[in-house]
TIKOL-906300 format. One record per residue: x, z, y of N, C-alpha, C, O, CB in turn; residue in three letters. Coordinates in steps of 0.1 Angstrom, whole numbers. Each point is the difference from the previous one (the first is absolute). Glycine has a CB too. Example, Ala and Ser with C-alpha at 12.3 -4.5 7.8 and 13.67 -1.06 7.14 Angstrom:
BEGIN
132, 78, -57, -9, 0, 12, 9, 0, 12, 10, 7, 0, -29, 5, -12, Ala
15, -19, 23, 9, 0, 11, -8, 8, 11, 5, 1, 11, 7, -23, -17, Ser
END
This chain:
BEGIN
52, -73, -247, -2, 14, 5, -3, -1, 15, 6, -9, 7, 11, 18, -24, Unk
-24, -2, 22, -10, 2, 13, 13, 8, 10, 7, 8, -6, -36, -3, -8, Unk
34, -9, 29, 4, 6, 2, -4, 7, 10, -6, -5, 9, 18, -5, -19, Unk
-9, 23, 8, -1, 16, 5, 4, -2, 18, 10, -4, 5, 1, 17, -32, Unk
-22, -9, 35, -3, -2, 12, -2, 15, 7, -10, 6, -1, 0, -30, -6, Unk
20, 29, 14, -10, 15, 11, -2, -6, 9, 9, -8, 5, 0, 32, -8, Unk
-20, -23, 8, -4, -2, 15, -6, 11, 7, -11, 4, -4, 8, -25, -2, Unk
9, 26, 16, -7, 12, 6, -10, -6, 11, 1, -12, 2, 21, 29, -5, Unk
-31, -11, 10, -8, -4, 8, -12, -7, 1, -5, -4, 10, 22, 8, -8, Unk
-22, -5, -16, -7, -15, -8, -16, 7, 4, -9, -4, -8, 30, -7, -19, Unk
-24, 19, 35, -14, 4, -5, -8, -8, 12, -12, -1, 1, 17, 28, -15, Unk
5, -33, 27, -7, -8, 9, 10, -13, 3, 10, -4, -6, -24, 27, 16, Unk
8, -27, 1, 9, -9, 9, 9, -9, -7, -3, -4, -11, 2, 21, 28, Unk
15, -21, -12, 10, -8, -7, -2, 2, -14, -4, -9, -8, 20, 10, 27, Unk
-10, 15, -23, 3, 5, -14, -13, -4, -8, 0, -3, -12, 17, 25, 21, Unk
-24, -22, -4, -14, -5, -8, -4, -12, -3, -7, -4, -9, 1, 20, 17, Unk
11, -21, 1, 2, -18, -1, 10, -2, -16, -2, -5, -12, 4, -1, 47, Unk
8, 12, -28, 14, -7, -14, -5, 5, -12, 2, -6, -10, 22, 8, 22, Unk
-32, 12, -12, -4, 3, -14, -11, -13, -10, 0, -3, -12, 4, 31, 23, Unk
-11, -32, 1, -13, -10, -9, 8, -12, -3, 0, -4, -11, -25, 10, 25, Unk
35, -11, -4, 6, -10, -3, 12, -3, -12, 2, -10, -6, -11, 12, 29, Unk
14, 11, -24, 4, 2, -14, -9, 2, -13, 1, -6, -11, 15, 13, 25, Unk
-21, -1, -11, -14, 3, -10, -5, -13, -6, -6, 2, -10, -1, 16, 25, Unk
8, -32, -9, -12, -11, 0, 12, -7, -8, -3, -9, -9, -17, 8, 35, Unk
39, 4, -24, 9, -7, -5, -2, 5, -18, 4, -8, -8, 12, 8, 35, Unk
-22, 10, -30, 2, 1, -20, 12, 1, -3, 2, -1, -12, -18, -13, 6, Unk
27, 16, 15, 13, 7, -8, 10, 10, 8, 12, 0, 2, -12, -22, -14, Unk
-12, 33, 15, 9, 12, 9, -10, 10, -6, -10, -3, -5, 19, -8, 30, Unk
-3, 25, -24, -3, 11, -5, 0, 7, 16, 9, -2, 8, 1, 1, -37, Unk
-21, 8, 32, 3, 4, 12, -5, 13, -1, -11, 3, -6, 11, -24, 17, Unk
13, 31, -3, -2, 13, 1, 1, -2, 14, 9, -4, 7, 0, 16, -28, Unk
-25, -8, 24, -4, 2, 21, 0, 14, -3, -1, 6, -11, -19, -27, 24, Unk
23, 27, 6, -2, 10, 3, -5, -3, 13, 0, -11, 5, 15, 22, -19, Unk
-20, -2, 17, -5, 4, 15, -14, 18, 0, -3, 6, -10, 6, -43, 15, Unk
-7, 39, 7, -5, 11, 0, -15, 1, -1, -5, 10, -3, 26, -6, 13, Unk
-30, -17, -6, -13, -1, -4, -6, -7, -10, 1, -12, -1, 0, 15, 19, Unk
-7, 5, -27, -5, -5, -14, -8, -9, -1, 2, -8, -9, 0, 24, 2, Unk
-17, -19, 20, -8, -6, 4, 9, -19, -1, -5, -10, -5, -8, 38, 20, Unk
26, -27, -9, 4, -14, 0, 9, -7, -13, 6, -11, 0, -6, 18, 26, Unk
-1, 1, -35, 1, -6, -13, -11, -5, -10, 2, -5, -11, 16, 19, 15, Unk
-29, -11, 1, -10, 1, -5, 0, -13, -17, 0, 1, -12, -10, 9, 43, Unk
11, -20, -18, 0, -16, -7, 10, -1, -12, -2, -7, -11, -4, -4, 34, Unk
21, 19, -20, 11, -1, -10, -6, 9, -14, 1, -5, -11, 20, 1, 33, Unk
-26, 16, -22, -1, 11, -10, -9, -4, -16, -4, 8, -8, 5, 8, 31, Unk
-1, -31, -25, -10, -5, -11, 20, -9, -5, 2, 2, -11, -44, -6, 22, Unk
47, 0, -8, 13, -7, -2, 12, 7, -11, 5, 11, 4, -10, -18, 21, Unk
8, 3, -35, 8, 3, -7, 11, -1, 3, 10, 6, -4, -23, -9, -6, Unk
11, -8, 19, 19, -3, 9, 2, 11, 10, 11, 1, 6, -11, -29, -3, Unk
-9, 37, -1, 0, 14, 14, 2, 8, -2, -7, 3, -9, -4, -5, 19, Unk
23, 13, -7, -1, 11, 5, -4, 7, 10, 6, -5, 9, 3, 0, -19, Unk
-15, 13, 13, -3, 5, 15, 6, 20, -3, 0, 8, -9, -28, -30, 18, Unk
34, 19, 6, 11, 16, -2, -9, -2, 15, 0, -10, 7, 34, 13, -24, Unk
-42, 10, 20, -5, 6, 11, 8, 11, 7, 5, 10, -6, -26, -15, -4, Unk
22, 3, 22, 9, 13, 6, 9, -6, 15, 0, -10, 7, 5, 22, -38, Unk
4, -1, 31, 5, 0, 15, 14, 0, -5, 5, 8, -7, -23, 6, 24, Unk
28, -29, -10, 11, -4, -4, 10, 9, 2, 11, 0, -5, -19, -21, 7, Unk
1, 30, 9, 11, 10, 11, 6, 10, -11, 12, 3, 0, -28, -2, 25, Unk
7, 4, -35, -2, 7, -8, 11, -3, -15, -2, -11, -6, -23, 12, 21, Unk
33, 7, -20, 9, 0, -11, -10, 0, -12, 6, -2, -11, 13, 14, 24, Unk
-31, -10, -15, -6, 2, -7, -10, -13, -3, -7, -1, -10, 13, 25, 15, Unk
-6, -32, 4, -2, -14, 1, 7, -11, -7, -5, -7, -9, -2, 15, 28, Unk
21, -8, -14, 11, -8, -3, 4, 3, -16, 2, -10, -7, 6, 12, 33, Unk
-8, 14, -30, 1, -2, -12, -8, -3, -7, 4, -1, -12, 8, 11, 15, Unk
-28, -14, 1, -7, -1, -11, 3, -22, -2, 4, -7, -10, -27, 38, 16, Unk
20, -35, 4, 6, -14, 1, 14, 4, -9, -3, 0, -12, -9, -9, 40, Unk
22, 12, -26, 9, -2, -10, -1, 6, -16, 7, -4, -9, 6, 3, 30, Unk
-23, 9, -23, -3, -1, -14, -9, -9, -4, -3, 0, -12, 7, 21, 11, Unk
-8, -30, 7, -11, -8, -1, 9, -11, -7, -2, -5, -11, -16, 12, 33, Unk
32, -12, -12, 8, -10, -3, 6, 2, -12, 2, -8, -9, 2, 3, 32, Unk
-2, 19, -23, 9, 8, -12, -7, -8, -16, 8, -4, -8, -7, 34, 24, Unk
-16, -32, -19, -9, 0, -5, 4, -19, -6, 2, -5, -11, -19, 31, 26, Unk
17, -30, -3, 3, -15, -5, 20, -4, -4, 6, -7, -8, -32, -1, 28, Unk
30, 19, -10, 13, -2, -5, 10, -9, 6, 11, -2, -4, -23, 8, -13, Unk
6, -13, 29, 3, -11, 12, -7, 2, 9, -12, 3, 2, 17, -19, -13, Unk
6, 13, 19, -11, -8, 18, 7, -10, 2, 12, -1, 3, -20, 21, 14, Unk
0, -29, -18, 3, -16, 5, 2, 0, 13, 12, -3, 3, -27, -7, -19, Unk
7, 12, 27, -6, 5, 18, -10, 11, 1, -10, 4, -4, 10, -29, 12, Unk
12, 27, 0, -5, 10, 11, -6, -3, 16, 10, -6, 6, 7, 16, -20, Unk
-27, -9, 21, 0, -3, 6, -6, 11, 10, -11, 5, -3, 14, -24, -11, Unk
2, 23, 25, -1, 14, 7, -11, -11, 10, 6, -9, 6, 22, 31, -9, Unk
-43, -20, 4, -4, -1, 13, -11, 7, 6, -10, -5, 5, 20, -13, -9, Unk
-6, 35, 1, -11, 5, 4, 5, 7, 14, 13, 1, -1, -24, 3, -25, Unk
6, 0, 36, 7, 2, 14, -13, 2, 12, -11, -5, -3, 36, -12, -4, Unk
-23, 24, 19, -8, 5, 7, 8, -5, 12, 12, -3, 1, -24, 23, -16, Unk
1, -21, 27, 6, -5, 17, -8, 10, 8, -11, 5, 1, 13, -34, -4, Unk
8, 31, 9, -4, 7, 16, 7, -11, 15, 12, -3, 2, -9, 35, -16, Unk
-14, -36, 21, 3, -11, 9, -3, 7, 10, -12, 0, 2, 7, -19, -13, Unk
17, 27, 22, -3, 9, 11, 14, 1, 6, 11, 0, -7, -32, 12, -2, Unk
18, -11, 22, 12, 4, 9, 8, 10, -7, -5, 8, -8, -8, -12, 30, Unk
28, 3, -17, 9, 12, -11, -6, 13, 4, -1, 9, -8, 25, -20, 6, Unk
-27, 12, 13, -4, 17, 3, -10, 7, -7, 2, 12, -1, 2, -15, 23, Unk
-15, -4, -27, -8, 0, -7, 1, 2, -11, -10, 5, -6, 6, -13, 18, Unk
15, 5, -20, 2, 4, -17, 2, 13, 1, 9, 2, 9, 2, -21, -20, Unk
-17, 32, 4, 4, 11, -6, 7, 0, -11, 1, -9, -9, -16, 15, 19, Unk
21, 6, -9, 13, 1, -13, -6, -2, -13, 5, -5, -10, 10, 23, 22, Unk
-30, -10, -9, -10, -7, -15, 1, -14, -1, 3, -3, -12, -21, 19, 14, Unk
16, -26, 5, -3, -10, 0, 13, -9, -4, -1, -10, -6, -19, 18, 21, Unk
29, -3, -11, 13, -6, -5, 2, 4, -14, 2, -8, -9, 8, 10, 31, Unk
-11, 10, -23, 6, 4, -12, -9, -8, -12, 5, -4, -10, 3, 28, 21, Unk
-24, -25, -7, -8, -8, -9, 6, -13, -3, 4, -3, -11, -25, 14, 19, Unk
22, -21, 3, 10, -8, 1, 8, -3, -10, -2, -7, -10, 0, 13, 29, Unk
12, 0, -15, 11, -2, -8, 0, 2, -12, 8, -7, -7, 0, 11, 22, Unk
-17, 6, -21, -1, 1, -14, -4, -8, -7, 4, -3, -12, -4, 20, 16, Unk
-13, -23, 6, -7, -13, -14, 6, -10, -1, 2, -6, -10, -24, 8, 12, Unk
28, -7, 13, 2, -13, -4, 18, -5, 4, 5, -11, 3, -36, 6, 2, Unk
38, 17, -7, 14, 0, -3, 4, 7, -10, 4, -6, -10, 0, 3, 30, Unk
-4, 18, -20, 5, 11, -13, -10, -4, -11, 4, 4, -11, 4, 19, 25, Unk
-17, -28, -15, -7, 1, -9, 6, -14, -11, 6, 2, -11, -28, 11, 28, Unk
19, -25, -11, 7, -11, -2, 12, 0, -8, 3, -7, -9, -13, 1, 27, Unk
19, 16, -11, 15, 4, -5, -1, 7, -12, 7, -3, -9, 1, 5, 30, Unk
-18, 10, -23, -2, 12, -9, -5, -8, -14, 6, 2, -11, -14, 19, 32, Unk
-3, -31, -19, -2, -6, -13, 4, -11, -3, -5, -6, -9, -9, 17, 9, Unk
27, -17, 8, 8, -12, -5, 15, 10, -7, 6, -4, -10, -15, -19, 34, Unk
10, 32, -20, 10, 9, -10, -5, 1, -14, 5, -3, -11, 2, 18, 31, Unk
-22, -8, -15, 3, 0, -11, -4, -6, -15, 0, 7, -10, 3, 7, 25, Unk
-6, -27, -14, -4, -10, -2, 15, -12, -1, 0, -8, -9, -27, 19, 21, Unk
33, -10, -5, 10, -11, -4, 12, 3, -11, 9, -8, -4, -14, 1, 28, Unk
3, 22, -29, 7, -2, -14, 0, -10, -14, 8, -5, -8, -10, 26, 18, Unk
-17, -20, -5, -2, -8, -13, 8, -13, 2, 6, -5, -9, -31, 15, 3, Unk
26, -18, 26, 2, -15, -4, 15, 0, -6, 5, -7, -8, -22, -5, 26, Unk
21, 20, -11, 11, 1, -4, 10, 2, -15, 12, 0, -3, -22, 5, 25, Unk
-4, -4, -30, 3, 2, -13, -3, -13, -4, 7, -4, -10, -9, 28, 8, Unk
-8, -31, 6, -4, -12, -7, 11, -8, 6, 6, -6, -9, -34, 8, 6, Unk
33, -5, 14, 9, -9, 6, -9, -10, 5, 2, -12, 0, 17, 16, -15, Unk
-29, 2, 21, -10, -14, 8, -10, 10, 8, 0, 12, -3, -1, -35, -18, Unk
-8, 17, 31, -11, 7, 5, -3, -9, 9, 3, -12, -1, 1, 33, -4, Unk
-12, -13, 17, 0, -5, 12, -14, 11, 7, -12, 4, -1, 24, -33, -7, Unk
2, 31, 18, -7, 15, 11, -4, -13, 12, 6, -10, 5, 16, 40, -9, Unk
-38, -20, 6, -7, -14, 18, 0, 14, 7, -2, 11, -5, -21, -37, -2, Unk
26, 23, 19, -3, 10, 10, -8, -2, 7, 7, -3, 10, 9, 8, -9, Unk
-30, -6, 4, -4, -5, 10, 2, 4, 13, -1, 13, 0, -11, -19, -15, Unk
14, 2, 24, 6, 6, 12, -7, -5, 10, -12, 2, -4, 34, -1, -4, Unk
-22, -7, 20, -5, -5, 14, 7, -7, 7, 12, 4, -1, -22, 10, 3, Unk
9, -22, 4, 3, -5, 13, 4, 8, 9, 6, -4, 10, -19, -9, -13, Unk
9, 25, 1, 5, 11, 10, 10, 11, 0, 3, 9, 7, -23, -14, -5, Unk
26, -1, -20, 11, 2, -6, 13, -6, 4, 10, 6, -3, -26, -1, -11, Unk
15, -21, 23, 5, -9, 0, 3, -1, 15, 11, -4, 4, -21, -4, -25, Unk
-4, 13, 30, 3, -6, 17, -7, 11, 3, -12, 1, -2, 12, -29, 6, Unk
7, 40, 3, -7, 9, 12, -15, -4, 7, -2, -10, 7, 27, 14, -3, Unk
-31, 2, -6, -17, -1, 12, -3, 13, 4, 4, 10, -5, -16, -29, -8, Unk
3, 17, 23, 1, 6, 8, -15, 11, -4, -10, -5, -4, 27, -16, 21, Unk
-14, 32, -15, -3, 13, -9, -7, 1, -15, -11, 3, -3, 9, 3, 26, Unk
17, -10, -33, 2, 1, -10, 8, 7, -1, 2, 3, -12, -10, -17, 9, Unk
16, 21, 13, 9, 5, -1, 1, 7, -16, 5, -7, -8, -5, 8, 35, Unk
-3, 9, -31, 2, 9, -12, -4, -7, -13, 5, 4, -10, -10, 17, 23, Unk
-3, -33, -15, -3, -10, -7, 12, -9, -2, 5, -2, -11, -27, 5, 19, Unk
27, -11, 4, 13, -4, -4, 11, 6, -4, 8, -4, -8, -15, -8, 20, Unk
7, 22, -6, 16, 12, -5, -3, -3, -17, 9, -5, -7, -9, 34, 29, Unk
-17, -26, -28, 1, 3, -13, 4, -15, -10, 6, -1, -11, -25, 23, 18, Unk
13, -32, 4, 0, -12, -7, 19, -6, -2, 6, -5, -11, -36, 0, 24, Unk
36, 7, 0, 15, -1, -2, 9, 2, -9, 10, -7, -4, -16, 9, 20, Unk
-2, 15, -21, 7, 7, -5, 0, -2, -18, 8, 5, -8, -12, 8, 32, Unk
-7, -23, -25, -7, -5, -10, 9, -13, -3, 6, -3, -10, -31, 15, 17, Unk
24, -19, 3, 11, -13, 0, 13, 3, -5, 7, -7, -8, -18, -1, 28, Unk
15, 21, -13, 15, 3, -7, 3, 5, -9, 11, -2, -4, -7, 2, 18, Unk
-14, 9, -20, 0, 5, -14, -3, -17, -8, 11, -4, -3, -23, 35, 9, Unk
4, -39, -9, 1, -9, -5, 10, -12, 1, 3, -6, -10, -22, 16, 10, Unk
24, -12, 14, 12, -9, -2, 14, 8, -8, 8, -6, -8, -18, -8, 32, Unk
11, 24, -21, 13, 10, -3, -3, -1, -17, 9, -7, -6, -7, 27, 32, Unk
-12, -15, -33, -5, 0, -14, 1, -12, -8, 0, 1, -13, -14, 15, 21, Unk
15, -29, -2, -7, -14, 1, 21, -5, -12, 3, -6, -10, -30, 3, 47, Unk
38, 13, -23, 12, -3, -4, 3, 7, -17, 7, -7, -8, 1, 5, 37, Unk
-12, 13, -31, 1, 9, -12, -10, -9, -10, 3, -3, -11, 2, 31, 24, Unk
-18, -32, -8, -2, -5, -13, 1, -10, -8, -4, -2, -11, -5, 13, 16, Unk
17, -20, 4, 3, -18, -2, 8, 10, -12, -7, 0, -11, 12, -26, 37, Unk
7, 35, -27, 6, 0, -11, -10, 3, -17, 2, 0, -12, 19, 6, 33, Unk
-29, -3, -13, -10, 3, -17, -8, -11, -2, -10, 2, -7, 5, 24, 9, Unk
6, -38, 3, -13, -8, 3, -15, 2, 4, -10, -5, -5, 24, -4, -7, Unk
-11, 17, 20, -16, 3, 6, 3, -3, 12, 11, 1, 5, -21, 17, -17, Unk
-5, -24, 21, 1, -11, 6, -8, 14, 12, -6, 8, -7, 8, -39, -11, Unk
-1, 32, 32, -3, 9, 3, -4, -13, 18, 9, -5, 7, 8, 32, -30, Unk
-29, -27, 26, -8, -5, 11, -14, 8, 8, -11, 5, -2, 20, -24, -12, Unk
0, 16, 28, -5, 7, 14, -10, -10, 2, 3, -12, 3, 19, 25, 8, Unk
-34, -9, -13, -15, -9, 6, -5, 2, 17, -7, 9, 5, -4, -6, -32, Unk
15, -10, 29, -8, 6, 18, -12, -8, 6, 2, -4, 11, 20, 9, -4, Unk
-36, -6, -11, -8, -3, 2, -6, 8, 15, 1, 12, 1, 1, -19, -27, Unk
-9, -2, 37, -5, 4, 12, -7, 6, 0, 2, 8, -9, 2, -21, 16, Unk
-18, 16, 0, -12, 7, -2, -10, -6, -7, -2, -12, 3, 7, 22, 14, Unk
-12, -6, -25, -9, -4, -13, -15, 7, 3, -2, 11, 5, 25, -11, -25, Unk
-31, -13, 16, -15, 4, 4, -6, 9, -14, -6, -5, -10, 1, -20, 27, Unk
9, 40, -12, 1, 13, -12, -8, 11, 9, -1, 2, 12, 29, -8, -26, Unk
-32, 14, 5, -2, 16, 6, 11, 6, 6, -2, 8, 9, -12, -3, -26, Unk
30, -11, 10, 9, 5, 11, 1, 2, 10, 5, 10, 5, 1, -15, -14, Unk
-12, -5, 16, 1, -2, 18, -15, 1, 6, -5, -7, 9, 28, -11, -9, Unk
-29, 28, -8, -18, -1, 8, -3, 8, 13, -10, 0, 7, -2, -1, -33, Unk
24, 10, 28, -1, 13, 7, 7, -7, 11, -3, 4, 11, 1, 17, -28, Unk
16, -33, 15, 10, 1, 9, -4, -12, 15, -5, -11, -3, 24, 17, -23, Unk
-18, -3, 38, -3, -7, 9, 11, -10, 1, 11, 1, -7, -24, 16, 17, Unk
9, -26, -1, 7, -17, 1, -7, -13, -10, -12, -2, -2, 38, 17, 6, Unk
-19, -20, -6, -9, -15, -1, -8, 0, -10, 5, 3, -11, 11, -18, 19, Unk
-30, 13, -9, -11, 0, -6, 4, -2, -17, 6, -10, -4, -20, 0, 27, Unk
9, 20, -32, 6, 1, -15, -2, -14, -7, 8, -4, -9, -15, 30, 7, Unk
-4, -34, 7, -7, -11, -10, 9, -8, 9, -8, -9, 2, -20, 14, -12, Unk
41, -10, 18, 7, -8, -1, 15, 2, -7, 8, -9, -1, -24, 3, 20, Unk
19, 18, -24, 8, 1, -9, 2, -6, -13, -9, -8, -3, 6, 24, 14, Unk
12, -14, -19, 2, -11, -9, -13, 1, -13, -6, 10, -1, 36, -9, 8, Unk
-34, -12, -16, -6, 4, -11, 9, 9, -12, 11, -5, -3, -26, -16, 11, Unk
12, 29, -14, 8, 8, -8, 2, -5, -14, 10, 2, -7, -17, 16, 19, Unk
-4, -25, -14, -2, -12, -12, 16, -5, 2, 9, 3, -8, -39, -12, 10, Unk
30, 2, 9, 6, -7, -1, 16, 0, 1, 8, -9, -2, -29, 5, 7, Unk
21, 20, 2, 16, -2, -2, 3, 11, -17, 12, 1, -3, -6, -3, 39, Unk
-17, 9, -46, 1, 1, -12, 2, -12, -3, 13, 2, -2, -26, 16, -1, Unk
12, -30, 0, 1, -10, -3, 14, -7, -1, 4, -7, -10, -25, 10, 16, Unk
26, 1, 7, 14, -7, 5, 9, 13, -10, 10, -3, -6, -15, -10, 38, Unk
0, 27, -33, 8, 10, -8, -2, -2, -15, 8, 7, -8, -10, 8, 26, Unk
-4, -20, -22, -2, -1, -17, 6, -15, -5, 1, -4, -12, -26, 20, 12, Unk
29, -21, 10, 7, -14, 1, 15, 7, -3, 6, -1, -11, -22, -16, 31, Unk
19, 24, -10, 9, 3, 6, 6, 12, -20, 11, -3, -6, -24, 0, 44, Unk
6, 10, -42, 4, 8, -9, 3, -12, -15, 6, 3, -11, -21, 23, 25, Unk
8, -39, -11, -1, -9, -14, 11, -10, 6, -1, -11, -5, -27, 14, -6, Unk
38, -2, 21, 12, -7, -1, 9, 3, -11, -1, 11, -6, -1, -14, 28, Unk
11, -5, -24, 8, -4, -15, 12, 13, 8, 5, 0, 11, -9, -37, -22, Unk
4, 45, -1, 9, 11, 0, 13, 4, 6, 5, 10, 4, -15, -14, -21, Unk
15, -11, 17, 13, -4, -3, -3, 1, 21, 9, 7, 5, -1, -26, -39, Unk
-13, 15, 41, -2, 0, 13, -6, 13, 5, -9, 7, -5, 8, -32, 4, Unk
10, 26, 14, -3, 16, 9, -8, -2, 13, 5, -2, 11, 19, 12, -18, Unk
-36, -9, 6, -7, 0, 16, 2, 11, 11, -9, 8, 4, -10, -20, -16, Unk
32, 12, 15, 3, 15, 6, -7, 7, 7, -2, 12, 0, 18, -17, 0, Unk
-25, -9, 15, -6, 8, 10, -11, -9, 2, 5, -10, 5, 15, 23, 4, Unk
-32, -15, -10, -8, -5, 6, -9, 4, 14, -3, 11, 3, 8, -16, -25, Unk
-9, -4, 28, -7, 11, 17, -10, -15, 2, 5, -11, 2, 24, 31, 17, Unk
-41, -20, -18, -12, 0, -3, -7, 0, 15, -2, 12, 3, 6, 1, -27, Unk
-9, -21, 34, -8, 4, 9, -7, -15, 4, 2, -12, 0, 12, 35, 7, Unk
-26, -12, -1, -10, -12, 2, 4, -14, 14, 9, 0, 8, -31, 23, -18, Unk
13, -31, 7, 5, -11, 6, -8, 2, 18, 5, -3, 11, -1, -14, -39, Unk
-14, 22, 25, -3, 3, 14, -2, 15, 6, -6, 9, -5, -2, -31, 2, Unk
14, 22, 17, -6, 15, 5, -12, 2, 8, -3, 12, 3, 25, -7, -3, Unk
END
């Protein structure tokens, strides 16, 4: 039996990386989400794919991803890594801009690991990935509202991490640095093409999800070797 994969975020960048790389593995069922149809293109001929189009912010998103799982009847992983950056002096964030913030890549994260962790909880196994940052991990300097969200992400996942050892679900904070992605095409500071390859740290994560059950990779943090 194929196990049952959500991945939010999969239509570019990182999330798009882990989807091919599971894809190429022949024993995952993968339900992606994300909001541009154009970047699924390659997955929509796959019998192992689902694709759920839409905005995670959205209740009407989340439930369609959980009837999706409903359908197989398991989730093996979860993996939350869809999320947005604003890189600017604090004076600079508007309450829009926060509030956008916070929703994708903290409440959101939260909204569909609720409601999604009944099922592991019924099987007595899983495993929730958070992907998070470096900036989740160590303050920098105007990330301010980015780190608040990333922290806050860290503590929802270490705090969750204690509740689910008792169901055996294995529950891991990823903090990968900056990645040579559309994520960071807009953001100023050090040139995008010396950021990390994304290949490559999908690679270290699909490693990371085919460790032996019985072992917990609680926190991993990911950065390149030169600045």
């Amino acid at each position: 039996m194929k196990q049952v994969v959500v991945l939010t975020g999969a239509s570019s960048g990182l999330g798009k990386e882990i989807a091919k790389q599971l894809l190429l593995k022949g024993k995952y069922q993968l339900i992606l989400t994300g909001r541009e149809e154009k970047g699924f293109a390659e997955f929509k001929k796959s019998p192992d794919v689902t694709i759920v189009l839409g905005d995670l912010t959205k209740k009407t998103t989340i439930d369609l991803l959980k009837k999706e799982v409903k359908k197989h009847g398991r989730i093996d992983i979860l993996i939350n890594n869809a999320g947005i950056i604003y890189i600017n002096p604090f004076n600079e964030n508007t309450e829009q801009k926060i509030d956008d913030l916070l929703a994708v890549d903290l409440k959101t994260p939260m909204l569909l690991t609720q409601r999604l962790y009944p099922f592991m909880v019924k099987q007595q196994s899983g495993h929730i990935i958070n992907i998070n940052s470096t900036a989740g991990k160590d303050a920098k300097v105007n990330h301010t509202m980015y780190s608040a969200a990333k922290f806050g992400l860290k503590g929802f996942t270490d705090a969750l991490r204690i509740e689910a050892k008792l169901h055996n679900i294995r529950v891991t904070g990823f903090h990968p640095g900056g990645m040579n992605t559309e994520f960071y095409d807009d953001l100023p500071g050090t040139p995008k093409e010396k950021y990390m390859d994304p290949k490559k740290i999908a690679e270290i994560l699909v490693q990371l999800i085919e460790t032996d059950p019985s072992i917990s990779p609680d926190e991993i943090v990911i950065n390149r070797m030169t600045r």
